[in-house]
N, C-alpha and C positions, 0 to 999 in steps of 0.2 A: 449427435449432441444429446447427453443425458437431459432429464428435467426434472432430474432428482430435487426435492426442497428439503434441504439442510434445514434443521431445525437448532436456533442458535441455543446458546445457554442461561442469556440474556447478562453475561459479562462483557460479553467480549466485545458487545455493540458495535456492530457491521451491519444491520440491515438501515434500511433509509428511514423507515417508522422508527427507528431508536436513536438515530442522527437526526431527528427531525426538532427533538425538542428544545427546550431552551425560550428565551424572552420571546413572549406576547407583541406581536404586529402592533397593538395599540398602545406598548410602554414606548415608542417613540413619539413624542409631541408630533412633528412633521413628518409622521408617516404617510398620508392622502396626497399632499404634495406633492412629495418626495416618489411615489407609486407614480404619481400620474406623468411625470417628468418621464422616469424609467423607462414606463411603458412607451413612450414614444421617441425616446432614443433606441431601445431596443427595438419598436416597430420597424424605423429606417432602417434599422441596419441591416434587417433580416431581408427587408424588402429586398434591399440592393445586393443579398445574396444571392436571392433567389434569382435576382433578374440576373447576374450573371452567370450562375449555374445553368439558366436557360438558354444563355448565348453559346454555352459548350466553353467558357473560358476556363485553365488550368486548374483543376480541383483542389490544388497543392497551396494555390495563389489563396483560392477563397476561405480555405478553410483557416489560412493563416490570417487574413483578415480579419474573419470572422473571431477567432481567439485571442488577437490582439485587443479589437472591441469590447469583447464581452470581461478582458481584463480591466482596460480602462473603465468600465463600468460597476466591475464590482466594486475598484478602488473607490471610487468616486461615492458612492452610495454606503446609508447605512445597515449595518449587516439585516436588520430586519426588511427592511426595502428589498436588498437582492436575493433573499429568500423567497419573497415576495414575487421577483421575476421570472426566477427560476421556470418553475410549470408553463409560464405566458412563452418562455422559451423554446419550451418543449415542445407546447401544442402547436408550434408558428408548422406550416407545411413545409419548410426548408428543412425539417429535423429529417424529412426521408431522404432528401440527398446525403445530409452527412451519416446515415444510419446505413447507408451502405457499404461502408467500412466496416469490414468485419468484425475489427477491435475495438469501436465506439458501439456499432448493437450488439455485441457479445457485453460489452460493460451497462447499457441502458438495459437490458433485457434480463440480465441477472438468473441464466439459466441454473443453477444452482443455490438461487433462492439470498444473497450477500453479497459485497463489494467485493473487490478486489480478489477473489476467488483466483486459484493456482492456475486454469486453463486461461484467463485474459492474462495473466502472468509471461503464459507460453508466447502471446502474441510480440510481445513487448520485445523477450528473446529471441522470438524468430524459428522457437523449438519445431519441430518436424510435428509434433503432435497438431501444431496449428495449422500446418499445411496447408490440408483438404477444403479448410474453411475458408484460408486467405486465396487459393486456385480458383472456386467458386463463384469469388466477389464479381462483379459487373467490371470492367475496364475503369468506372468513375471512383469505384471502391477498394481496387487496389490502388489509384492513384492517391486518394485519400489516406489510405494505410503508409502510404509509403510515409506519407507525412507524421502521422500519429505514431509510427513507429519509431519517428529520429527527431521526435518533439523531446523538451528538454526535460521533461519527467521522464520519458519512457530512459534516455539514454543514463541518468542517474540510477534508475532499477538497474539498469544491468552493470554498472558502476558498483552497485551494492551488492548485487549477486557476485562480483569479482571480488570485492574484496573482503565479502566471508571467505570465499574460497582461502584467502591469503593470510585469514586468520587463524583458520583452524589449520592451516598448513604452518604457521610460523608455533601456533602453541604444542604441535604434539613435536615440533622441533626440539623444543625449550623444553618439554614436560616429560617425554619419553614416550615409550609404547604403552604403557597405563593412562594415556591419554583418555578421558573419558568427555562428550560433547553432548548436549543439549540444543536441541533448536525447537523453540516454541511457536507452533504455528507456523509449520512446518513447507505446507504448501506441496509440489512436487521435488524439493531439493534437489533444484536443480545444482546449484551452487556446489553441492557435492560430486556432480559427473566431473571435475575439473581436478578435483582433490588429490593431490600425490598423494598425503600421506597416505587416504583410503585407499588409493589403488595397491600402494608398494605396504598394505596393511599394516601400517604403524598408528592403529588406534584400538584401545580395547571395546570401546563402544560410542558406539551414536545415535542418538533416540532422537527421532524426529516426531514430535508430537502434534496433530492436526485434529480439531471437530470435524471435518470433512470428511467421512468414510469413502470418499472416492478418492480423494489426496492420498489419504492413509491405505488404500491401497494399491494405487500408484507409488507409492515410494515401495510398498513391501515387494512387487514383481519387479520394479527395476532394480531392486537393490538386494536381491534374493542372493547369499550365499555369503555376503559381505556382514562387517559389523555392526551397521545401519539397521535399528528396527523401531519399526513404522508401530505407533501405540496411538489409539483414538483417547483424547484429550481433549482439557479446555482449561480457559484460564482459570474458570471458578473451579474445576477436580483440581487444578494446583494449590488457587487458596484455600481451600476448605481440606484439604492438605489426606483426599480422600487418594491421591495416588503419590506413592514409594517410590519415587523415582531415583533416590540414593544423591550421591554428592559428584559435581562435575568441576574439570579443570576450566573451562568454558562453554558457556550459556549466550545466546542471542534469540532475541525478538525482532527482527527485522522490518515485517510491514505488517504489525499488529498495533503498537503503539496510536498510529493514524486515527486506532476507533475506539482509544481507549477513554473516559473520562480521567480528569488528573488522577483523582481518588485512586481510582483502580489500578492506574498507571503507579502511581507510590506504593500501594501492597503487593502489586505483582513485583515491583526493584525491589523491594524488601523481602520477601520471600526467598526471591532469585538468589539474593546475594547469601541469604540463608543456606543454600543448596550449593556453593560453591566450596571446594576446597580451597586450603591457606594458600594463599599465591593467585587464586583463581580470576578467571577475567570474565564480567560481566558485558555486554551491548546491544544497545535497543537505537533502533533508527525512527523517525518522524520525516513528512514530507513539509518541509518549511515554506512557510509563510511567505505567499507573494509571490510563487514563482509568476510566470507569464500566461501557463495554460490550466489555470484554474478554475476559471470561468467555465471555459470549453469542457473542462474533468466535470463540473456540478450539474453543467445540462445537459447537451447532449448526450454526454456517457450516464448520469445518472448516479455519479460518484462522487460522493461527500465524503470528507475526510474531514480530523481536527487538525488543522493546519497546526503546527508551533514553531515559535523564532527563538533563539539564542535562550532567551530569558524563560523561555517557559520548561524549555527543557531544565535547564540550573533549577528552575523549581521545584524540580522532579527529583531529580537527585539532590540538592539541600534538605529537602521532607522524608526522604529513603536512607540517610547514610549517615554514619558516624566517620567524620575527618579521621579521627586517630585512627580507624583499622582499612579504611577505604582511600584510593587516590581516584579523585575523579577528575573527567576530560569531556569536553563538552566542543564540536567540532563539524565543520562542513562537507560536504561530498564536493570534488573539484568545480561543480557548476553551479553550488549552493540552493541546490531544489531536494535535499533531501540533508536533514541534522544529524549527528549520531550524538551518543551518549558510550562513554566507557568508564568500565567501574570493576577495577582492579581491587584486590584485599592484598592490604600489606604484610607480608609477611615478619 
């Protein structure tokens, strides 16, 4: 396990100190209340984890309890309040039972210094890279994984990873062998080990760009001899328009959007679309609003994201595009725990 610390760009806001900010705990009138309520709904709940974790009951059971709770909880509460909770959750002693999944302290632990990083990525898919680390877990903690791995976040990630694959395989269908593809925040592309067109090389090229200098070199050895090349990037060397990246038939951002503020979120579609050829297809994904295991992702795992539902996304794209040269689509993953955005130019 590296412990390399990525040092962000401070665009791209993935660390928890840059998710953290936002309204003031005291701009709510019944915040004191409101906390002290919290605290002792979450106190019981935790309680009644622990005491069945100590009975040796199904880990699978508990931790699904426990994630349904802390949903109902967040719901219930105002967003200042369950920021508020958050850490009271964290410190509860029940955090080392579910910390023994390998997937929830690989994401609470943040060995590579940011959220959502490409190796808790692998967990999600079950990559062989993660192996070593899910064989190791305690028996309590592969039980746990088995759960977190087929919770309904995890199985939309790999929903998403499939159907990039299906994307960039239907545009270099339509587009040709001059096919040219972009993926911002790049990760370990996986989505590409699946790729006909890559395999049966009908692309001219693919730049998978990542701040991660271990992502970025993880794509360059697996993907060594292919048209696939691995360039250390970030969203701000995109806007500030310090790197040449040239013009692509299609462009995606997949699980960047998550940390982006709107602002940023508007220049980066605007830019993109700037980079696309006539005909080109733009898509950017979001983890929407409300799924079930939210709660569960904010505290034990340590993973903050900007949630967005239908409307926020349109708001991303109505502030990024002109109707007459763009068609845009705005649309859900089969389980609706993850939005997309597409943003075609008409030719």
């Amino acid at each position: 396990m590296s412990q390399l610390k990525i040092v962000l760009d401070g665009e791209s806001l993935i660390t928890p100190d840059a998710m953290a900010g936002g309204t003031a705990a005291g701009d709510y009138e019944h915040f004191d209340e409101q906390l002290a309520i919290g605290r002792g709904e979450i106190a019981l709940m935790l309680e009644l984890a622990r005491q069945r974790s100590e009975r040796a009951e199904d880990p699978r059971s508990i931790i699904d309890y426990v994630a349904g709770a802390l949903h109902d909880i967040r719901s219930r509460f105002h967003p200042n309040v369950w920021k508020a909770l958050v850490p009271v959750v964290q410190r509860h002693p029940v955090s080392a039972f579910f910390l023994q999944d390998p997937f929830t302290r690989w994401s609470f632990e943040k060995p590579r210094g940011y959220s959502g990083d490409a190796h808790l990525l692998d967990f999600i898919y079950g990559h062989p890279d993660a192996a070593d680390e899910i064989a190791a877990a305690t028996p309590t903690g592969k039980a746990l994984y088995d759960y977190t791995k087929d919770a309904s976040s995890s199985v939309a990630v790999r929903e998403r990873r499939d159907l990039l694959t299906r994307y960039v395989d239907q545009v270099a269908d339509a587009r040709g062998a001059e096919t040219e593809i972009l993926t911002i925040a790049s990760g370990h592309l996986r989505e590409a080990d699946r790729s006909v067109a890559l395999r049966e090389q009908r692309l001219k090229r693919w730049i998978a760009l990542d701040q991660d200098p271990l992502s970025v070199g993880s794509v360059a050895r697996n993907f060594q001899g292919t048209c696939v090349e691995a360039v250390n990037g970030s969203v701000r060397s995109i806007l500030n328009g310090k790197q040449k990246l040239g013009q692509f038939d299609f462009i995606y951002a997949a699980g960047l959007y998550d940390y982006l503020a709107e602002n940023v979120a508007v220049k980066l579609t605007q830019k993109c679309l700037q980079m696309l050829k006539p005909g080109g297809l733009f898509l950017f994904a979001n983890f929407a609003e409300g799924i079930r295991v939210e709660g569960y992702m904010e505290t034990f795992m340590n993973w903050e994201l900007l949630w967005r539902n239908e409307a926020d996304m349109w708001r991303i794209v109505n502030a990024s595009i002109d109707r007459n040269t763009v068609e845009p689509q705005v649309w859900f993953g089969e389980n609706r725990n993850i939005v997309y955005g597409t943003l075609q130019l008409r030719t």
